[in-house]
C-alpha positions as CSV (number, residue, x, y, z in Angstrom):
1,X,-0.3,9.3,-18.9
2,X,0.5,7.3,-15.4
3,X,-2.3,6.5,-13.2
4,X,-1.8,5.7,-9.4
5,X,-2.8,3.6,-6.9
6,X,-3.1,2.5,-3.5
7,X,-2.0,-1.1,-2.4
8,X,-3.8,-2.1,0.4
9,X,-1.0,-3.9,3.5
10,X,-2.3,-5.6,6.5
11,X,-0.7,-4.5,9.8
12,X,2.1,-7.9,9.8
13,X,3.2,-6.4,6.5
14,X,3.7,-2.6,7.1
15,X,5.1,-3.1,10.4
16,X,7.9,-5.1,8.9
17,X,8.2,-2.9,5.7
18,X,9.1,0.1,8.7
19,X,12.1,-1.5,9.4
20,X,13.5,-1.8,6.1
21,X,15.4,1.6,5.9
22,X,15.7,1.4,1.9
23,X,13.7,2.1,-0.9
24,X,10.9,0.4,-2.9
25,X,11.5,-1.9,-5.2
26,X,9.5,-4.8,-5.8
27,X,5.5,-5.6,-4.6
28,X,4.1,-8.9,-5.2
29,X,0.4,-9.7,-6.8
30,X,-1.9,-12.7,-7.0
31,X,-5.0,-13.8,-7.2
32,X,-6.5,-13.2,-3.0
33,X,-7.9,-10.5,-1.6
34,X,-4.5,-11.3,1.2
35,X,-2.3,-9.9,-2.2
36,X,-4.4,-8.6,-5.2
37,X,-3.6,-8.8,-8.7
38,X,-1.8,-5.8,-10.1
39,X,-2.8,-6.8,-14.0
40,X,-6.4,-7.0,-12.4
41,X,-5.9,-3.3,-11.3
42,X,-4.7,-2.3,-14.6
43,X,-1.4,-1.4,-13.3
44,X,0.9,-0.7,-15.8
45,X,4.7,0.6,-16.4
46,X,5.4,4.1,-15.2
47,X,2.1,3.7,-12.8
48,X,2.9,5.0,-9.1
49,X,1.9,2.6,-6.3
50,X,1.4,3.9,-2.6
51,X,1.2,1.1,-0.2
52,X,-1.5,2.2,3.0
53,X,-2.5,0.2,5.9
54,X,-4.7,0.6,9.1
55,X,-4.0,1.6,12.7
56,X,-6.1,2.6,15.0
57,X,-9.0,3.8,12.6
58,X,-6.7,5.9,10.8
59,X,-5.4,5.7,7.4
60,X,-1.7,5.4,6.9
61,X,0.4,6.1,3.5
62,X,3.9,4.4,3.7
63,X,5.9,5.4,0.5
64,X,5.5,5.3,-2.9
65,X,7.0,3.4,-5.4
66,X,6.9,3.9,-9.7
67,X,6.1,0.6,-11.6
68,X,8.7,0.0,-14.1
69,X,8.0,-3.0,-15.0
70,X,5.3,-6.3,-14.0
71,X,6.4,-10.0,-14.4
72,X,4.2,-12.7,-14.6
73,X,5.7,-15.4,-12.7
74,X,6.0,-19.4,-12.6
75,X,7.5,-21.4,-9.3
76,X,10.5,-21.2,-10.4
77,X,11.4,-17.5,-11.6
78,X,9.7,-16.5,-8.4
79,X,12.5,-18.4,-6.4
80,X,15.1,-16.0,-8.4
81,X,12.9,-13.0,-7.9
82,X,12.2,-14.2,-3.7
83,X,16.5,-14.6,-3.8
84,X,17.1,-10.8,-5.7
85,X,14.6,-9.4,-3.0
86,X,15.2,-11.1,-0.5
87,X,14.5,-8.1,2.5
88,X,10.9,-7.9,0.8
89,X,10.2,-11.6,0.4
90,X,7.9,-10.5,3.2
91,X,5.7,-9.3,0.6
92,X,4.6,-12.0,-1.1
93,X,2.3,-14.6,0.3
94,X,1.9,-18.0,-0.6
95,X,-0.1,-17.9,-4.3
96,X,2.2,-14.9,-5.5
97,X,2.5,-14.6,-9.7
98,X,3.2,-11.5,-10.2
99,X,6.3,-9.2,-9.7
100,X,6.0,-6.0,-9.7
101,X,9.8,-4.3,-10.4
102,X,10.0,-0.7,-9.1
103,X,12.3,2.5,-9.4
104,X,12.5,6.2,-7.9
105,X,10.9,4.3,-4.4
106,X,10.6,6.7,-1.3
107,X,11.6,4.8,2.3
108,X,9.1,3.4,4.4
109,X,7.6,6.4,6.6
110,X,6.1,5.2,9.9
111,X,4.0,8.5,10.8
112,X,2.5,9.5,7.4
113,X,-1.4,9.2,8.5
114,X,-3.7,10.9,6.1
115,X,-6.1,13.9,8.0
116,X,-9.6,13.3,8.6
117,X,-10.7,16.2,5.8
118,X,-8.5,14.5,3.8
119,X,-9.7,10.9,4.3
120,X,-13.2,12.5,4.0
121,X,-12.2,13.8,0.0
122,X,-10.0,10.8,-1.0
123,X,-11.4,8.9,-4.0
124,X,-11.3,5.9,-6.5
125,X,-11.8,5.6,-9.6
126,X,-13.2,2.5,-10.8
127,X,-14.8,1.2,-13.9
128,X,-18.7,2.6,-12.7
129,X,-17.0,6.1,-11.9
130,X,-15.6,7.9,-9.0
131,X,-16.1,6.7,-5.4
132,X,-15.1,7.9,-2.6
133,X,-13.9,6.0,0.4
134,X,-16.9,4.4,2.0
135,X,-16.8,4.2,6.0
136,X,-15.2,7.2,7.6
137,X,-16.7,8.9,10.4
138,X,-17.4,12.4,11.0
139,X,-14.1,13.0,13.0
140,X,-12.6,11.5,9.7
141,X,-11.6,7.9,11.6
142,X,-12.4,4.5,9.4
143,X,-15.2,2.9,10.6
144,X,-14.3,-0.1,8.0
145,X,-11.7,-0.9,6.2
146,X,-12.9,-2.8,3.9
147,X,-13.3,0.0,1.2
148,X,-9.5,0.4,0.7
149,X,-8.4,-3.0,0.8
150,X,-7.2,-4.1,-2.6
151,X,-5.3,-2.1,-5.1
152,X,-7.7,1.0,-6.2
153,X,-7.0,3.7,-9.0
154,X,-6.7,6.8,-7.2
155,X,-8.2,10.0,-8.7
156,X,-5.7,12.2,-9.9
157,X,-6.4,15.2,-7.0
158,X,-6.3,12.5,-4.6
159,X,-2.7,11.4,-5.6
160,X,-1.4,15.1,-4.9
161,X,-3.1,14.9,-1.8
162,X,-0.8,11.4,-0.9
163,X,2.3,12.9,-2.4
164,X,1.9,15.9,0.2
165,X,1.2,13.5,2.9
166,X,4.5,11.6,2.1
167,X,6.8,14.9,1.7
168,X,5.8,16.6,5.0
169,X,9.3,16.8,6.6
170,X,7.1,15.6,10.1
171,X,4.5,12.9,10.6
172,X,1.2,14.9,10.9
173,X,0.4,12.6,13.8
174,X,2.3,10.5,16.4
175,X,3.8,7.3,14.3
176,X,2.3,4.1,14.7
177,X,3.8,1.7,17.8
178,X,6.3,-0.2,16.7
179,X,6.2,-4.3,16.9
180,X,5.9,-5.7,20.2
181,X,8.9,-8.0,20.6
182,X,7.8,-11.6,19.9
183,X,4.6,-10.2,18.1
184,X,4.3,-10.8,13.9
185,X,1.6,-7.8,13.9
186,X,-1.8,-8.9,12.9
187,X,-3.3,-9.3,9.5
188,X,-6.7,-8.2,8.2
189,X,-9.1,-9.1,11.1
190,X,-7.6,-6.9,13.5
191,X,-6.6,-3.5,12.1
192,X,-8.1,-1.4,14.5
């Protein structure tokens, strides 16, 4: 049975990954919290990944991608990978070893932002048992993100609740601004 998780990207990544206009198909691990291990997830083949990010307090789901396959990777096998995917070199930062090849990918949706009940109900499942995500406010706005950065095993309820989030035909709220010209997005320090 597949498992699924969320893949935590800071704002410079998501912003570029909106204007892709393709599908997933590769996500890059290593050891940082920048880009966490997939193997130290457990993510295995036939696993679904659903990258999310942070704007404004709110809590964004921007596709979803099925793990076919993960590669450990040297210096030089990254170089082919980095050259075969080279519109998502983006992805990986500067201690990648791990390749994570994908299939059935959705496109990168810009206005996918997960309701406040929702937020409220979504929840992990780690190794001490199920947690749900630490830091959201009343009005169902992050107060932190620190609770979903990192790759996290979703529970199973909470993945249907994603895949409904993804196949609305309209964003549920306005989309996220796109880049200012000139600007590279921000990283972790400045999601809200």
């Amino acid at each position: 049975m597949s498992d699924a998780y969320t893949v935590f990207w800071p704002q410079d990544r998501w912003r570029r990954a909106l204007g892709m206009h393709r599908p997933l198909e590769v996500m890059f691990g290593g050891p940082h919290v920048s880009e966490p291990s997939f193997r130290r997830a457990k993510v295995a083949a036939g696993d679904l990944l659903y990258p999310i990010g942070v704007h404004s307090r709110v809590l964004f789901v921007f596709g979803r991608m099925r793990v076919r396959e993960i590669v450990d990777a040297d210096r030089d096998r990254l170089e082919e990978f980095y050259e075969r995917f080279r519109p998502w070199r983006f992805l990986a930062a500067t201690c990648t070893n791990e390749v994570v090849l994908g299939e059935e990918g959705t496109m990168v949706h810009s206005g996918r932002a997960i309701p406040g009940e929702m937020l409220k109900t979504l929840t992990y499942l780690p190794r001490r048992g199920p947690r749900p995500i630490k830091h959201v406010s009343a009005d169902g706005l992050l107060t932190s993100a620190i609770s979903v950065q990192g790759t996290y095993r979703l529970a199973a309820a909470s993945a249907v609740d994603l895949d409904a989030v993804l196949d609305r035909s309209s964003p549920l709220i306005s989309t996220v601004p796109p880049p200012r010209p000139g600007s590279a997005g921000s990283g972790i320090g400045t999601l809200f």
